[in-house]
Backbone bond lengths (Angstrom), bond angles and torsions (degrees), N, CA, C in turn:
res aa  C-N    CA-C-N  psi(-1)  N-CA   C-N-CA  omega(-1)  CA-C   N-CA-C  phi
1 X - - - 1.456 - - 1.505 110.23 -
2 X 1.441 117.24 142.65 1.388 121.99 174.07 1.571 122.60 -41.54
3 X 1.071 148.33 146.04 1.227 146.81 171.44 1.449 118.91 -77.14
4 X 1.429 115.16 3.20 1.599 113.85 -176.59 1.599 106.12 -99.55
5 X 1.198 113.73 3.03 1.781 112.75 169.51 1.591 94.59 -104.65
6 X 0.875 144.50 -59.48 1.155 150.68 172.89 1.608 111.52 -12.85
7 X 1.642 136.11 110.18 1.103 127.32 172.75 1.494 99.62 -97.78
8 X 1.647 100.56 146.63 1.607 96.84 165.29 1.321 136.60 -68.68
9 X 1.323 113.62 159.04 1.610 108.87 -168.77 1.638 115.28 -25.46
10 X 1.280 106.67 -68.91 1.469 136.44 167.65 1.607 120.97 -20.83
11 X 1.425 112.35 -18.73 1.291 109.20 -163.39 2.088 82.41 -130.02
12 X 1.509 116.64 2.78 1.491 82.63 179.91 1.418 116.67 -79.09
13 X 0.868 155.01 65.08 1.896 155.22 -172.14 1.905 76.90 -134.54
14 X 1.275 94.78 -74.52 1.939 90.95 -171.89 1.227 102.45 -64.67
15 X 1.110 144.26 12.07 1.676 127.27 167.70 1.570 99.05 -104.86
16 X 1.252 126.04 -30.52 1.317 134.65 158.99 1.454 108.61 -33.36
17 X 1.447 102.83 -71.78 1.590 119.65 -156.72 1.702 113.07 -61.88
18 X 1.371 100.61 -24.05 1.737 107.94 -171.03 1.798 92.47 -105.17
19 X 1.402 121.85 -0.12 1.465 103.40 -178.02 1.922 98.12 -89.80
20 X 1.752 101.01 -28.27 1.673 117.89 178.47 1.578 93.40 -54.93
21 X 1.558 113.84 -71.36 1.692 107.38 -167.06 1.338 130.55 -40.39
22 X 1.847 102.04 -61.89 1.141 116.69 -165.30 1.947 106.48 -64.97
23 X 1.339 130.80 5.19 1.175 116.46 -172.98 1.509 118.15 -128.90
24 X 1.934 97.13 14.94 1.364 113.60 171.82 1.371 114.77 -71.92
25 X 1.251 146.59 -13.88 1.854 143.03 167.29 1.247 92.21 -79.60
26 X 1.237 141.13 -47.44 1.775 123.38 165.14 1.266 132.92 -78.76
27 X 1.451 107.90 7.17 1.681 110.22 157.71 1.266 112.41 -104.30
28 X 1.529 133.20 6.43 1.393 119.82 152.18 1.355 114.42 -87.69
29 X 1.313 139.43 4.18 1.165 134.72 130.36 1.395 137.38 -54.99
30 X 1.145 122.06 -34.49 1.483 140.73 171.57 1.377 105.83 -68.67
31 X 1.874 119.38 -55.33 1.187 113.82 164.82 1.889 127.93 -35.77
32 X 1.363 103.36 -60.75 1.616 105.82 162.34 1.425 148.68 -9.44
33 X 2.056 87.04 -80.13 1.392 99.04 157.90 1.524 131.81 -73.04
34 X 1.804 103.18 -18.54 1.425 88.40 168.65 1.238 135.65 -102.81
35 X 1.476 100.47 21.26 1.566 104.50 153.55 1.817 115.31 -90.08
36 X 1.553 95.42 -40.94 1.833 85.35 163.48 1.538 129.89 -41.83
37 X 1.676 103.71 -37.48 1.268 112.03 -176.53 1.397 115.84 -97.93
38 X 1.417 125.32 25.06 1.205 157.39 176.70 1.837 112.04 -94.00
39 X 1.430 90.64 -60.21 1.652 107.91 -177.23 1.618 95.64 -76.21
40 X 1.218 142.81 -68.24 1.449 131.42 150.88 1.522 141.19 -18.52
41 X 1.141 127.75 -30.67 1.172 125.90 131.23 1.368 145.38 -58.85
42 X 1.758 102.77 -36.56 1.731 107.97 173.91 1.318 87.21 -66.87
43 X 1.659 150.13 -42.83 1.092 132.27 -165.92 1.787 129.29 -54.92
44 X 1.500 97.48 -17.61 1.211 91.27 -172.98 1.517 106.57 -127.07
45 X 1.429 108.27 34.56 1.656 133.18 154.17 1.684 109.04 84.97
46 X 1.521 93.94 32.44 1.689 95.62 162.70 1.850 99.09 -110.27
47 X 2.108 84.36 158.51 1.663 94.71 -173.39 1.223 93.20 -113.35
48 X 1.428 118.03 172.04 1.564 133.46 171.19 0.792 122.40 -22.96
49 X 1.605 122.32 -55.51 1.306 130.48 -169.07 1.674 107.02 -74.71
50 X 1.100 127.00 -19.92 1.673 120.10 -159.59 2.246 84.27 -119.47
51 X 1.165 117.58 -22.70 1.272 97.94 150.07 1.445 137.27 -91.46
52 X 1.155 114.83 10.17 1.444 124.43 176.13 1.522 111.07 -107.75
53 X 1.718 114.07 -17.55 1.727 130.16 -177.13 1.750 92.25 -81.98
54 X 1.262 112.81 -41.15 1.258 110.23 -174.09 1.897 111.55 -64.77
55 X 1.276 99.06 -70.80 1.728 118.88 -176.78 1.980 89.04 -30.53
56 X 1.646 115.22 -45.99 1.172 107.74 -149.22 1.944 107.65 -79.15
57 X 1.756 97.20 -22.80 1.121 102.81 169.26 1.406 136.62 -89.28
58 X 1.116 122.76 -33.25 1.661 155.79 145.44 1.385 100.98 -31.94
59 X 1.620 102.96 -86.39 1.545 116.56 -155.02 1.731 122.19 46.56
60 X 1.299 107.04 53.50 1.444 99.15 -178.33 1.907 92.78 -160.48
61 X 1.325 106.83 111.45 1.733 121.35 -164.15 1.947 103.32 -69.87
62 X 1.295 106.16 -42.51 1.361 94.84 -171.58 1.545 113.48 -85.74
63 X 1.368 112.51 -1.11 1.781 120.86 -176.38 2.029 93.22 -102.17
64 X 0.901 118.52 -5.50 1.592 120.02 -166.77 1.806 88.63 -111.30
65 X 1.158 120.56 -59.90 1.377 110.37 -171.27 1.839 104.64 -70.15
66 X 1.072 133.57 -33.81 1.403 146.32 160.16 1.683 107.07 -33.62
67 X 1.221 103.63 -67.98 1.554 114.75 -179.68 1.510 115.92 -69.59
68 X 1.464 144.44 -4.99 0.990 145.75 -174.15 1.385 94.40 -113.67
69 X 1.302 117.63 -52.69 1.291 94.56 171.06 1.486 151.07 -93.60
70 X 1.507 104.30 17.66 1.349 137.15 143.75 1.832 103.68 -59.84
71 X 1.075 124.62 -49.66 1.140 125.88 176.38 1.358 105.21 -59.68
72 X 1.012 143.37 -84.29 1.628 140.49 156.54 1.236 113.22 -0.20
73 X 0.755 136.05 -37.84 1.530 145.22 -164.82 1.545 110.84 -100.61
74 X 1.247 124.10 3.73 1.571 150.73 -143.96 1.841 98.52 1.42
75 X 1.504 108.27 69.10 1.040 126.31 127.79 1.559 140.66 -8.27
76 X 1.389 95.08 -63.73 1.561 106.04 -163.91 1.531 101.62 97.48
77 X 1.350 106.76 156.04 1.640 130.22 -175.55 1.430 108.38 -76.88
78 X 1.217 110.87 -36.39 1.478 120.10 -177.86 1.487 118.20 -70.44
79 X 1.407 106.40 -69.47 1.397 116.20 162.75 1.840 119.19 -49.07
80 X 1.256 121.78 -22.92 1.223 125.61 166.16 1.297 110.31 -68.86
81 X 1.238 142.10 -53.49 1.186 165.33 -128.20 1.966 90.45 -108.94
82 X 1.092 114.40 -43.45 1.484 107.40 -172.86 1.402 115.50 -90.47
83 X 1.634 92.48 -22.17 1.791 87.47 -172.39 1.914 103.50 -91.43
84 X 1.580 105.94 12.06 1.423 102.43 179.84 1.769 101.14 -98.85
85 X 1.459 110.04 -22.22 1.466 115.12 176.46 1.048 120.55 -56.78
86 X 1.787 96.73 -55.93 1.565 101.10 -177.26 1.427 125.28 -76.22
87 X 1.593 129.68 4.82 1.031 141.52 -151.59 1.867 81.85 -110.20
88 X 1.168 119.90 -38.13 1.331 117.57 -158.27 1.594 100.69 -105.23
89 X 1.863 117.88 36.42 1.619 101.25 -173.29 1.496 106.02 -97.49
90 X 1.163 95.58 20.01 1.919 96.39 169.05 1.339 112.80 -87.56
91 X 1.102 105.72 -6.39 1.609 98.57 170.37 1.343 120.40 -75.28
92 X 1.327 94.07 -39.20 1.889 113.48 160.51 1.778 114.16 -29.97
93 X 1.266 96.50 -46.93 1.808 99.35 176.19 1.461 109.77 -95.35
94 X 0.927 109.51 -11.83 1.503 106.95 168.31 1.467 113.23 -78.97
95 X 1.050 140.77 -55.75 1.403 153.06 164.62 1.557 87.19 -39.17
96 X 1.111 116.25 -92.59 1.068 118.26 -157.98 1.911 127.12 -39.38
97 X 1.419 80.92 0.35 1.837 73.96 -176.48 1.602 96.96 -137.04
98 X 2.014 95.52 51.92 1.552 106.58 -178.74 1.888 83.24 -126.95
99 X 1.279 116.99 26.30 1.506 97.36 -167.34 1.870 98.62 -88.31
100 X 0.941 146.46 -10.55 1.147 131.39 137.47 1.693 123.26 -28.22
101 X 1.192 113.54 -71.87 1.246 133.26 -142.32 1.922 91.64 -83.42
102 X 1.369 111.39 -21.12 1.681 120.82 166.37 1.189 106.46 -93.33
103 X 0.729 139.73 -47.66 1.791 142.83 -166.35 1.506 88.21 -14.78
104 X 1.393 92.88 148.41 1.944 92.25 154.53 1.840 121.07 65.31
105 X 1.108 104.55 -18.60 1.196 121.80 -162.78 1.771 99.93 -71.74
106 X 1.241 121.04 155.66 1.604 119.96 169.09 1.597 96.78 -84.14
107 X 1.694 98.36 171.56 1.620 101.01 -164.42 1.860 106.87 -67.74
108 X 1.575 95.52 -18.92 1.475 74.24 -171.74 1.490 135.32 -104.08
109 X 1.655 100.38 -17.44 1.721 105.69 133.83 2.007 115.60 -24.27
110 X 1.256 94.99 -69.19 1.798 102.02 -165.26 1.932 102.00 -53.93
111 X 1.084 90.72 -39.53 1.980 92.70 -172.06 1.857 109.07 -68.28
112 X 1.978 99.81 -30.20 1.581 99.15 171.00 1.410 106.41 -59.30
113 X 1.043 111.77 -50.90 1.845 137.28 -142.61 1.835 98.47 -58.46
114 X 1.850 93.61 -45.58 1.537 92.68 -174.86 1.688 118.32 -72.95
115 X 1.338 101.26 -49.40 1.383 123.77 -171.36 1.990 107.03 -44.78
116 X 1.614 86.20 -42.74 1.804 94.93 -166.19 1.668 85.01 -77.50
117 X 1.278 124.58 -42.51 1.985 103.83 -163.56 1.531 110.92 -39.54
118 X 1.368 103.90 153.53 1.479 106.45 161.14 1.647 96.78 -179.19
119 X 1.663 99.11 175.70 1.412 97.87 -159.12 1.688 112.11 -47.81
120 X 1.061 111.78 -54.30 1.753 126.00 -156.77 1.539 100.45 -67.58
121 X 1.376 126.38 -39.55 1.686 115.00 -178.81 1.974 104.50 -94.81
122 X 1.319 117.06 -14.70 1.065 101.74 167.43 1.464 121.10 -82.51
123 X 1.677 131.47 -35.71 1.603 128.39 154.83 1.329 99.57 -40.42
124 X 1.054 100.94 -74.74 1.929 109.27 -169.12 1.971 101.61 -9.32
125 X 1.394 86.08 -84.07 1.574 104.97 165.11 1.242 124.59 -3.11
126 X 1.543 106.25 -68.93 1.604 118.47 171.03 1.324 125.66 -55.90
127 X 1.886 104.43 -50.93 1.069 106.56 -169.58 1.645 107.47 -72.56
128 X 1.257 142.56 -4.17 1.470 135.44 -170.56 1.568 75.45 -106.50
129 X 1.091 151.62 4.70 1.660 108.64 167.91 1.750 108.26 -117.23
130 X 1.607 112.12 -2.37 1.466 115.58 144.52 1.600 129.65 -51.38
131 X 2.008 92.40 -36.77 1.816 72.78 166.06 1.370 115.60 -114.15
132 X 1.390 102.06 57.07 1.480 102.64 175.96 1.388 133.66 96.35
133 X 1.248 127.97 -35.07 1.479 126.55 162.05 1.017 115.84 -71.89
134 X 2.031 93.65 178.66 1.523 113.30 -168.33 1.454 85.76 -98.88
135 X 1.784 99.98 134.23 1.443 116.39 160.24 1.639 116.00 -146.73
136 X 1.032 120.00 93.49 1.521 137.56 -173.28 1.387 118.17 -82.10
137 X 1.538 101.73 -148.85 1.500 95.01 -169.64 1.758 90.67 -92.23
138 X 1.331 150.56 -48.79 1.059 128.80 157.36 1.812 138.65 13.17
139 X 1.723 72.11 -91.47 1.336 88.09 170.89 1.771 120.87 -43.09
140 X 0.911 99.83 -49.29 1.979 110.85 177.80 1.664 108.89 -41.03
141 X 1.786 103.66 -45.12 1.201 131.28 -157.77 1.569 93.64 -73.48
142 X 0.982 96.63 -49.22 2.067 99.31 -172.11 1.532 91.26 -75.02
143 X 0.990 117.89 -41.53 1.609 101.45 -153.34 2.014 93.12 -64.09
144 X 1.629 98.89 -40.06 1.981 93.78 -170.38 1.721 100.20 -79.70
145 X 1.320 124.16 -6.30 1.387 94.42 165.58 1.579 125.29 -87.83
146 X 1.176 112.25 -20.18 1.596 123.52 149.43 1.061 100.32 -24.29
147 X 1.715 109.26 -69.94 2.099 117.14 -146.80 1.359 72.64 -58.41
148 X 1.522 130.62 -99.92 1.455 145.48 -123.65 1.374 118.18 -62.07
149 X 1.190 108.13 -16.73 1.599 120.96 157.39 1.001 99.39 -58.18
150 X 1.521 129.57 -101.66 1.500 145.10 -161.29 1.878 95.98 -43.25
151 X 1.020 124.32 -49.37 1.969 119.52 -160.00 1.765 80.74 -61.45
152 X 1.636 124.32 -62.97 1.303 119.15 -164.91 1.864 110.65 -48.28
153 X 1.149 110.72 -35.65 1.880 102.32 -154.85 1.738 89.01 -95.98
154 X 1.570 122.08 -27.38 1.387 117.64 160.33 1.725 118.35 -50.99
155 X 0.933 131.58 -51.42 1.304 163.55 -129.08 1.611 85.51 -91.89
156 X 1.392 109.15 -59.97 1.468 124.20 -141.07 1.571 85.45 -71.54
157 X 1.790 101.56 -69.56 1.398 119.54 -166.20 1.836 109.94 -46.67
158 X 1.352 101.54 -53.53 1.505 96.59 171.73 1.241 118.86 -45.97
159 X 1.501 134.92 -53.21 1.419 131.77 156.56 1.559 121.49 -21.44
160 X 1.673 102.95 -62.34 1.540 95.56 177.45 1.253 128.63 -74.23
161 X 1.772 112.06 -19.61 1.372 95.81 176.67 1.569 125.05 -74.08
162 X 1.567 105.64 -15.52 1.698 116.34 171.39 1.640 113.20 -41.47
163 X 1.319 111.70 -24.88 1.289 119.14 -161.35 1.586 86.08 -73.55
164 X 0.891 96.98 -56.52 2.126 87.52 -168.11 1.629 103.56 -66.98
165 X 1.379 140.31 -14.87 1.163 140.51 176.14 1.836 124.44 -62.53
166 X 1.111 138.54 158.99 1.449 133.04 -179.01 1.884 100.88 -91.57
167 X 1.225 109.10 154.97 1.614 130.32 -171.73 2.480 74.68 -40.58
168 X 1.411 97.25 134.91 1.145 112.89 164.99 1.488 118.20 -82.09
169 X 1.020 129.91 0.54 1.796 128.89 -167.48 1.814 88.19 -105.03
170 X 1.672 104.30 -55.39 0.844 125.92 -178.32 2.526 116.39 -42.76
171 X 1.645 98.84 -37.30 0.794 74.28 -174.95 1.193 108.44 -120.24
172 X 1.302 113.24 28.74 1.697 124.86 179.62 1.353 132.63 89.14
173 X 1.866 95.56 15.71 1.626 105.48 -168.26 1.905 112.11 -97.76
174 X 2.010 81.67 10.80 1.856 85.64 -168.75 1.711 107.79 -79.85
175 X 1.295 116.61 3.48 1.352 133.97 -169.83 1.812 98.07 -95.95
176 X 2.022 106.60 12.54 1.336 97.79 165.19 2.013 120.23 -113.26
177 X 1.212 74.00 24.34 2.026 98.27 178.51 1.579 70.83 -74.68
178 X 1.180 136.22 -127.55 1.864 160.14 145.77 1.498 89.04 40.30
179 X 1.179 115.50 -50.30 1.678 97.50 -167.99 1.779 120.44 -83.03
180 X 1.226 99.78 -17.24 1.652 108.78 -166.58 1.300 84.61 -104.95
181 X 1.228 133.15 -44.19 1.806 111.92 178.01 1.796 111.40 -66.22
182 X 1.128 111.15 -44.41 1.589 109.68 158.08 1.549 108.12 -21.54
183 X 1.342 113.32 -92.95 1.302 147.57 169.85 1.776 116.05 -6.16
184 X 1.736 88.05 -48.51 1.524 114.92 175.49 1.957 104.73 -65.14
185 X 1.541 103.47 -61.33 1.379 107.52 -159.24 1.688 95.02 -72.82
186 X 0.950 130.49 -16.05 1.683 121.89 176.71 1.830 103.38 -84.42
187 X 1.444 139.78 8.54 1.582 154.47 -174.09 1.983 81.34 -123.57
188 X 1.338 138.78 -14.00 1.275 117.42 175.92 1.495 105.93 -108.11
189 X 1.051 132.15 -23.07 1.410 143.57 179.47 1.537 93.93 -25.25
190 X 1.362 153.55 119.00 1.363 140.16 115.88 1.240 131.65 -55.84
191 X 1.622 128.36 1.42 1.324 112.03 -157.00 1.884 111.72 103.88
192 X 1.338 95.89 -173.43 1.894 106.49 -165.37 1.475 101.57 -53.79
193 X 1.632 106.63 -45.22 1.612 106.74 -161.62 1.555 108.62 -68.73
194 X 1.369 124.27 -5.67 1.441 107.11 -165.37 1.502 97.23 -98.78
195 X 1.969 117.53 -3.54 1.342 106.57 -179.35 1.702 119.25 -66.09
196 X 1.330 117.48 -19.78 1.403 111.18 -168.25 1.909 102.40 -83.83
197 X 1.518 118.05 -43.81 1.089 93.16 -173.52 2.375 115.98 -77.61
198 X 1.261 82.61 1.30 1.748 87.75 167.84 1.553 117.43 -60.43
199 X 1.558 84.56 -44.59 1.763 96.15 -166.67 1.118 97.38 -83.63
200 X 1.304 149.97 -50.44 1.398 117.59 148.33 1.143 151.13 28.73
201 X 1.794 82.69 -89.87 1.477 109.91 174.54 1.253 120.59 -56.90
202 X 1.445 108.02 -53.56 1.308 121.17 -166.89 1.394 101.08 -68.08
203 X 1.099 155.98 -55.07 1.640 174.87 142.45 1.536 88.65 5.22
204 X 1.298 109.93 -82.26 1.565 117.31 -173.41 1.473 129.48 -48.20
205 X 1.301 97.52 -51.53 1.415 101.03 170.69 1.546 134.65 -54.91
206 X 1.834 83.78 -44.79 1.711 93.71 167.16 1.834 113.73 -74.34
207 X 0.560 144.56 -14.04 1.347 167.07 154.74 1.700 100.71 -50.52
208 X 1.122 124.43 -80.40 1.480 108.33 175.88 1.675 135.54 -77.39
209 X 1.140 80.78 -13.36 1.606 87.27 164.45 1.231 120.77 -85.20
210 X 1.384 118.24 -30.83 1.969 107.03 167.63 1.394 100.20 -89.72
211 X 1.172 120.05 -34.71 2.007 100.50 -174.17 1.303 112.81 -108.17
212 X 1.530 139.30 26.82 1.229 144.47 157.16 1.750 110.42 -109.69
213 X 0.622 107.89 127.72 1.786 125.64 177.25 1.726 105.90 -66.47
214 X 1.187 117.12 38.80 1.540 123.35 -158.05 1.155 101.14 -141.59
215 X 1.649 126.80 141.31 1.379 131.77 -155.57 1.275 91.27 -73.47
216 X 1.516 118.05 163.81 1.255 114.76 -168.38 1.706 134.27 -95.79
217 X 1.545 101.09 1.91 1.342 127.54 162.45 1.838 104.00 -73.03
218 X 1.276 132.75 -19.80 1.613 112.90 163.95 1.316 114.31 -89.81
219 X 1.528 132.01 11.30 1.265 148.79 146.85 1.625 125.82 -65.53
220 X 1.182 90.76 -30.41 1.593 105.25 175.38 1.094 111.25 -92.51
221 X 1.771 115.54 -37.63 1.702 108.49 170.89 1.239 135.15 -42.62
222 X 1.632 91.28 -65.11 1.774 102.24 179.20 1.487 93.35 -77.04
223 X 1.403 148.46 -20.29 1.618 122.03 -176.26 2.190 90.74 -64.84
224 X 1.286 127.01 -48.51 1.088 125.74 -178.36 1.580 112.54 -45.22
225 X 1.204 108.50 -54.12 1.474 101.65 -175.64 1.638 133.92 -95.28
226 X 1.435 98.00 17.49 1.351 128.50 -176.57 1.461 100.68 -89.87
227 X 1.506 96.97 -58.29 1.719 99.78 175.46 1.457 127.05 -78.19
228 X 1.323 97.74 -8.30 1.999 98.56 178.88 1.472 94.19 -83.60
229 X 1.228 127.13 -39.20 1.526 137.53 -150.68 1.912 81.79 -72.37
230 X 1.346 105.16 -65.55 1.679 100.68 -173.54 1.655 107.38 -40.47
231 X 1.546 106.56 -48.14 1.552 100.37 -167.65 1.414 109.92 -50.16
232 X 1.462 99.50 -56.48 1.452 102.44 -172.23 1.909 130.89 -40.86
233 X 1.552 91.91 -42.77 1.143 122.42 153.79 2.064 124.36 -36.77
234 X 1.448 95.06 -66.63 1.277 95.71 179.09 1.791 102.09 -67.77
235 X 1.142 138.57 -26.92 1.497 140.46 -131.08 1.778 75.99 -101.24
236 X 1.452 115.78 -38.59 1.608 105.13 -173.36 1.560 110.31 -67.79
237 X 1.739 96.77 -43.34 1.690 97.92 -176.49 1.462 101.29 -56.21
């Protein structure tokens, strides 16, 4: 990567501090869904504490709501757990086209660096060095400890407030699995180029789930990694 986004050592605390600011109008979005995905978890008999251990370990909204509600579906743990991986392998290219901004780095910088990326502070990222500033690996860093703060204490609190709420299936609020993953895939939208590897996705998945005799979460796997594999693909061409 060029050296003109790049702040020097010396200045990362303030590249920190403006990656925290500048990514607060997209962490009241995050707040949102992760109280939706708060009340969705107490539904399926997790508490605060084991939805806020998760958000803190995870940290990734559309692979967490994916996997719970694979669980709902009595899935299995496994198949929950895989079809949230493969749903989330764009991060895989996202990371991967942070090796500038890691280079050089000790291991445990690089293990923050990955864990914190995600869609909203890595655009972010881009878009502040289109108009000209320095935005490094720092900056990335502040902007995802913002997210993972706020997704964790959203996450958590939504959990506990379920407790005072009535059985959710029961009162018609289970029709908010569909709405917060909605919610999710309109925060992944890039624009024209992300329509081909969608359709893809979507193609494939539906594709093995009506004409494969196979639960319908390994339909979603390979539709997931069918279309990251294309992205990746197009992103090399």
């Amino acid at each position: 990567m060029s050296d003109e986004f790049q702040s020097p050592a010396a200045d990362a605390p303030r590249e920190f501090r403006h990656g925290l600011r500048d990514i607060t109008p997209l962490s009241i979005g995050v707040a949102v869904y992760g109280l939706v995905f708060g009340l969705l978890a107490a539904g399926q008999g997790m508490g605060a504490l084991s939805t806020g251990f998760m958000g803190a370990l995870v940290f990734a909204g559309s692979a967490q709501i994916v996997a719970v509600e694979r669980l709902a579906a009595g899935a299995g743990a496994v198949l929950a757990v895989i079809a949230g991986l493969a749903l989330n392998l764009r991060i895989l290219l996202m990371t991967a086209s942070l090796r500038g901004e890691l280079s050089g780095r000790p291991l445990w910088q690089i293990m923050l660096g990955v864990h914190l990326t995600s869609d909203e502070n890595w655009i972010l990222m881009h878009a502040t060095r289109n108009k000209g500033q320095r935005a490094g690996y720092w900056y990335l860093v502040g902007g995802g400890t913002s997210l993972i703060a706020i997704w964790i204490v959203s996450t958590a609190l939504g959990a506990a407030f379920a407790r005072s709420l009535p059985d959710l299936a029961g009162s018609g609020m289970d029709f908010a699995f569909a709405a917060a993953f909605i919610l999710l895939l309109t925060s992944l939208w890039k624009g024209r180029q992300s329509l081909q590897p969608w359709i893809i996705s979507a193609t494939i998945a539906a594709a093995c789930a009506l004409l494969l005799p196979l639960d319908p979460s390994w339909g979603l796997i390979v539709g997931a990694v069918s279309g990251a594999g294309f992205a990746g693909i197009q992103h090399d061409g």
